[in-house]
C-alpha positions in Angstrom: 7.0 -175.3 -135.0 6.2 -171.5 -134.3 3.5 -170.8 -131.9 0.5 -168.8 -132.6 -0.4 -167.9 -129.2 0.1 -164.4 -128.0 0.1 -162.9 -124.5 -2.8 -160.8 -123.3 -0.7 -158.2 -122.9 0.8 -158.0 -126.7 -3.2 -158.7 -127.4 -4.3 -155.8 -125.8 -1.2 -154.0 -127.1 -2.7 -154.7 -131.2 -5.9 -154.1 -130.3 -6.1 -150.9 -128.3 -2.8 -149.3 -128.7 0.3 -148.4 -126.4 -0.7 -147.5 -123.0 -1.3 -143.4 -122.9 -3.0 -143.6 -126.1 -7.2 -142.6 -126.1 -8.2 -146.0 -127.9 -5.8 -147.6 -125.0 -7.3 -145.3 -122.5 -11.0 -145.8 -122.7 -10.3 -149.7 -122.8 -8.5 -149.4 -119.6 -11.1 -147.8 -118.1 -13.9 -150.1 -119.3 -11.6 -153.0 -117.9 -11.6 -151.3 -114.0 -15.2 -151.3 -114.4 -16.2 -154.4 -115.5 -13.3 -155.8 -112.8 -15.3 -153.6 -110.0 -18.6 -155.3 -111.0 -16.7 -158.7 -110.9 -15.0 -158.0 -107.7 -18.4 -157.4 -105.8 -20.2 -160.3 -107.7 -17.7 -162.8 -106.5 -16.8 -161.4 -102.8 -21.2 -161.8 -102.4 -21.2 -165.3 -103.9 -18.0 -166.3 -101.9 -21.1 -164.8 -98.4 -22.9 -166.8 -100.2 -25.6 -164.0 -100.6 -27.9 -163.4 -102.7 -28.1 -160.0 -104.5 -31.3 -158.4 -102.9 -30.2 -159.9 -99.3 -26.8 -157.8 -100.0 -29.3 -155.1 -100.7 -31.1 -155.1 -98.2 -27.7 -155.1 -95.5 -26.3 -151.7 -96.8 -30.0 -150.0 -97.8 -30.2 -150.4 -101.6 -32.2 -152.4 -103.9 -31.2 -155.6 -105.9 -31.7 -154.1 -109.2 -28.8 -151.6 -108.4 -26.5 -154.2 -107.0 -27.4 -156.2 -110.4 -26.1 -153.6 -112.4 -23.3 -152.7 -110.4 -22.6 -156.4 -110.8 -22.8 -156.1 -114.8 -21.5 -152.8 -115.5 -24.5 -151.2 -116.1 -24.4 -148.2 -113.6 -21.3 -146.5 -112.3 -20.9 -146.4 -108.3 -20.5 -143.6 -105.9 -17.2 -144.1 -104.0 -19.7 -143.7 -101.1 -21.8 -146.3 -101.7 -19.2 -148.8 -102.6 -17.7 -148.3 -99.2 -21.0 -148.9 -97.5 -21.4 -152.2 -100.2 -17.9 -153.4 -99.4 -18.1 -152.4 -95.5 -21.6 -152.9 -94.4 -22.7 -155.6 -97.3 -20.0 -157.7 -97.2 -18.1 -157.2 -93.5 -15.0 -156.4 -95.9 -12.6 -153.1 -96.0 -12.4 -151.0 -99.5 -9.0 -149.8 -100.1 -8.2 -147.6 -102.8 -5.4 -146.9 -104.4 -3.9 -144.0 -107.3 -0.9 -144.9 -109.7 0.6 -142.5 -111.3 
């Protein structure tokens, strides 16, 4: 019996094109967005803070972490370090593939 089930790699792949392509491209980029916003929503539930008391520890409101959180507004290298470092006690490392 053949399997219907495809990786999420050849999924991408149909949908969005070969990497290097623009459809391919602007998914890629969506995808390290919404992973940011994930990234910072589950490192402050895994504090076990709240949004607004994450705030409140690196000087920003809880409507901006929200969004941050769902993608809504992009985020100043600057004041993710200050999020990841002063919000949530962690270290930000970045990193550029080529």
């Amino acid at each position: 019996m053949k399997s219907n089930h495809k990786t999420l790699d050849k999924f991408i792949d149909e949908q969005y094109g070969q990497i290097g392509t623009s459809k391919r491209d602007e998914f890629e980029k969506g995808y390290e967005s919404f992973k940011l916003g994930f990234l910072i929503q589950q490192a402050r539930l895994e504090k076990g803070m709240t949004q607004e008391e994450l705030a409140l520890k690196c000087g920003t409101n809880k409507g901006y972490i929200s969004k941050i959180e769902n993608n809504i507004k992009e985020v100043r290298i600057s004041t993710l370090q200050k999020i990841v470092e002063i919000g949530l006690g962690g270290h930000l490392e970045l990193a550029i593939k080529l």
